[in-house]
C-alpha positions in Angstrom: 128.7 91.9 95.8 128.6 95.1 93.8 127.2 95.6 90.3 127.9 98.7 87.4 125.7 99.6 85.5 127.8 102.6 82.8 125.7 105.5 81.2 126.5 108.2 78.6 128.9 108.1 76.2 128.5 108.6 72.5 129.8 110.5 69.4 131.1 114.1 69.8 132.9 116.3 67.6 136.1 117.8 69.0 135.6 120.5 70.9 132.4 119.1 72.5 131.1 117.2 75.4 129.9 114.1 76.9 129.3 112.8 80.1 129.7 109.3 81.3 128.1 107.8 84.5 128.3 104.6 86.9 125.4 103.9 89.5 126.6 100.7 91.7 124.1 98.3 93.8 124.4 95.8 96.1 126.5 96.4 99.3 127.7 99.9 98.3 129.0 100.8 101.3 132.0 99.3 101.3 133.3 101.4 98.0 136.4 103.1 98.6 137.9 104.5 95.5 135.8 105.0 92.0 137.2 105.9 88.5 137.5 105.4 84.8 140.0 103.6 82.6 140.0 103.9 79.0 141.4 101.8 76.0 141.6 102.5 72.9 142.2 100.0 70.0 145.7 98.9 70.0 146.6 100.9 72.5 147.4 100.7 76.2 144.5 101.2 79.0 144.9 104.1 81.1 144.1 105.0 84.1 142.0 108.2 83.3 140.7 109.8 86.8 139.8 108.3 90.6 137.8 109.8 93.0 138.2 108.5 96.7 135.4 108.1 99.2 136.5 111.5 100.5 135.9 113.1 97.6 139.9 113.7 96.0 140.2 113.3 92.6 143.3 112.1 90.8 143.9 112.6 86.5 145.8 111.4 84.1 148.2 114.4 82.5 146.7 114.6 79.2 143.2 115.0 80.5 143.5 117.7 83.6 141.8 120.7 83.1 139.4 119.2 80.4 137.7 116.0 82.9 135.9 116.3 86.4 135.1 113.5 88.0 132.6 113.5 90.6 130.9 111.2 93.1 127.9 110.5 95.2 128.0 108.2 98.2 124.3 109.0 98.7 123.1 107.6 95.1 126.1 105.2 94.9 126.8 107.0 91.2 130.2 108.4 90.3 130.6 110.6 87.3 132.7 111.9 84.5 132.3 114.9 82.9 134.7 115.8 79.9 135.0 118.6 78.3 136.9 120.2 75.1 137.0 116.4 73.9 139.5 115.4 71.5 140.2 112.6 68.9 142.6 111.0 71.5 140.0 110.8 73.5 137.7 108.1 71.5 138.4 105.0 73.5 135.8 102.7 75.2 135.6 103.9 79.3 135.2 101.6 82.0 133.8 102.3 85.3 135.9 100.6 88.2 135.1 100.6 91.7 137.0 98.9 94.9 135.7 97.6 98.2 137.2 97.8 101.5 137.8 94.2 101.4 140.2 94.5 97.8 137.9 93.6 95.6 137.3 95.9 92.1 134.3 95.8 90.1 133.4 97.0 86.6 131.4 98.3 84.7 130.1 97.0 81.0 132.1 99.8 79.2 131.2 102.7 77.2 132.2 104.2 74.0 133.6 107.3 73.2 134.2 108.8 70.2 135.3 111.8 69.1 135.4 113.4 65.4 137.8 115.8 64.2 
């Protein structure tokens, strides 16, 4: 079993920063893949960025170039940094993570907001 624990988050103005992170315990060596969604009231959740064991990330269009996701396997903690935030942003992020076995967990959720 594999529990999320989400940091970060907050209230930005566009333009700024935040950070969000996920620190996992219990039997954390069998996570494969770790990343974010986001939803937004009303809207659909996205998929916003993965990371695999290996270290490749993956992004949704609208966030490249702005978000870096980042992991380590050592401290069982993945992270997502996002940068020149925007109101499109605000949404509440949840951390996911998969075993080998097919399982996904997740994290409580975090929100994000960002002011024009």
């Amino acid at each position: 079993q594999v529990q999320l624990v989400e940091s970060g988050g907050g209230l930005v103005q566009a333009g700024g920063s935040l950070r969000v992170s996920c620190t996992a315990s219990g039997i954390t060596s069998s996570i494969t893949n770790m990343g974010w969604y986001r939803q937004a009231p009303g809207k659909q959740r996205d998929l916003v960025a993965t990371i695999s064991r290996t270290g490749i990330p993956n992004y949704l269009d609208s966030v490249k170039g702005r978000f870096t996701i980042s992991r380590d396997n050592a401290k069982n903690t993945a992270a997502l940094q996002m940068n020149s935030l925007k109101p499109d942003d605000t949404a509440i992020y949840s951390c996911y993570m998969d075993d080998q076995w097919g399982h996904t967990y997740w994290g409580q959720g975090t929100q994000v907001t960002v002011s024009s």
